[in-house]
N, C-alpha and C positions, 0 to 999 in steps of 0.2 A: 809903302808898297814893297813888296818880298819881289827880290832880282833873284832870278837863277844864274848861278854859277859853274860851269860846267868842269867838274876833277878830274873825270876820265868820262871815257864812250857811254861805262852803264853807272854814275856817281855823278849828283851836283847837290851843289851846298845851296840853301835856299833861305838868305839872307835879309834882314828888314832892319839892316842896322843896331837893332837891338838884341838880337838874337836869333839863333842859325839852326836847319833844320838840316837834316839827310834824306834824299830821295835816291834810291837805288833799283833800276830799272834791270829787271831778269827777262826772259824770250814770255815767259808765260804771265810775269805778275810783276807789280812794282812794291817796294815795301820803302817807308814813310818813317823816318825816325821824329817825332815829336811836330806840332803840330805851330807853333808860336799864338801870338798872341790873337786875340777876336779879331781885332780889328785889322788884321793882314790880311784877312782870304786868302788864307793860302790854298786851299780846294780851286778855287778856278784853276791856279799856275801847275797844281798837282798833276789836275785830271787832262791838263793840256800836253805836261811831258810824259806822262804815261804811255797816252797815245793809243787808251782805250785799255789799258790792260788793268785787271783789278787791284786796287789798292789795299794793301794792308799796313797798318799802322801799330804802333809799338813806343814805347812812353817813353823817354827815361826817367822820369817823375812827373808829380801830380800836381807842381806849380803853374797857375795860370797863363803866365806868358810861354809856358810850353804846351798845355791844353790848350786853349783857347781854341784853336781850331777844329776840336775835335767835330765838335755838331756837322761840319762837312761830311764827316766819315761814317760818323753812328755807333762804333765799336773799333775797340782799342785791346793790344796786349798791355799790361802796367803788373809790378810787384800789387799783390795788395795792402801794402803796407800803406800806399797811395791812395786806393779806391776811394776813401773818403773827400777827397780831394777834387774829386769829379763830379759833376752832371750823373746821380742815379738813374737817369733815362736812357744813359749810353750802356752798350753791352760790351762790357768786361772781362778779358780773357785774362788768367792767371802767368805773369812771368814768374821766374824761380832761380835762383845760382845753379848753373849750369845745364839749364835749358839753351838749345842751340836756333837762332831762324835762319834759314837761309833765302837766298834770291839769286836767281841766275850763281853765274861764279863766286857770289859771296856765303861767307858761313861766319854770322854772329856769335861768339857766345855772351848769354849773358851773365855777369860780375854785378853781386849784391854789393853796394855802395852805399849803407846807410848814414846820415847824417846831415846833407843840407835837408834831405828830407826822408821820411823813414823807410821808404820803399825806393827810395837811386838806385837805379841800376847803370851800370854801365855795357855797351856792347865792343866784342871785339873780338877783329879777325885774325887770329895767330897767323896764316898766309902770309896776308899784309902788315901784319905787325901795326896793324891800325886800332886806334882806341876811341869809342865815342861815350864820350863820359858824362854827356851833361854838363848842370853848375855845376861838378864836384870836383872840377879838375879845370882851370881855366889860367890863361896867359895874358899877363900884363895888366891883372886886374883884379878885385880882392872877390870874395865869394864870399855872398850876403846869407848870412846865418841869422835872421831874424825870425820872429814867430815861436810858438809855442811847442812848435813840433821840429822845430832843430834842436840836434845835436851835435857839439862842436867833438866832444869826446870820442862820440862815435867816428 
């Protein structure tokens, strides 16, 4: 079951033990960094701290326990290095290195990260000096490079 965790007034991290999402609440719209696994539901706990406002949603990659969620949403931003990676039923918007999203006070940019998977992106708020990087970047724990489409070189 996905806890919300509350980081500041418009930011919580939304957690399932296995793996952590970004929900970032603006005056007009909320934007959604990665979705976790199926079996989280995280779409009910989304569309509850919204609090009605539209979700937009944004990948860091095209690995399952980060999609998994997506069929709550229906369309996704992702590199398309990814796309392959997903449910062709979902509508897919193109990320890019140095494509910027924002939301309320926040301004992402996004940083191409290729190699756990071909299309990683990372986002980040120079402001905050905040970095969301996906598996690409992780603490106290090793970053699983299996499958055919890692690259450790990268």
């Amino acid at each position: 079951m996905v806890q919300a965790k509350q980081y500041r007034e418009d930011l919580y991290f939304l957690e399932d033990e296995r793996v952590r999402q970004f929900l970032f609440l603006g005056p007009q719209e909320a934007l959604l960094l990665d979705t976790g696994f199926p079996d989280s539901h995280i779409g009910r706990l989304v569309e509850e701290l919204a609090g009605g406002r539209p979700v937009r949603v944004a990948m860091t990659h095209g690995d399952p326990d980060h999609t998994g969620g997506l069929g709550a949403f229906g369309e996704c931003w992702m590199h398309r290095g990814d796309w392959p990676m997903v449910d062709s039923g979902l509508q897919l918007h193109p990320l890019a290195e140095g494509d910027v999203l924002t939301c309320g006070g926040w301004r992402l940019e996004v940083i191409e990260i290729p190699g756990h998977t071909p299309g990683s992106v990372a986002f980040f708020d120079p402001a905050r000096r905040l970095l969301f990087p996906g598996d690409s970047v992780q603490q106290g724990g090793p970053i699983y490079l299996f499958g055919s489409h890692r690259n450790l070189d990268r």
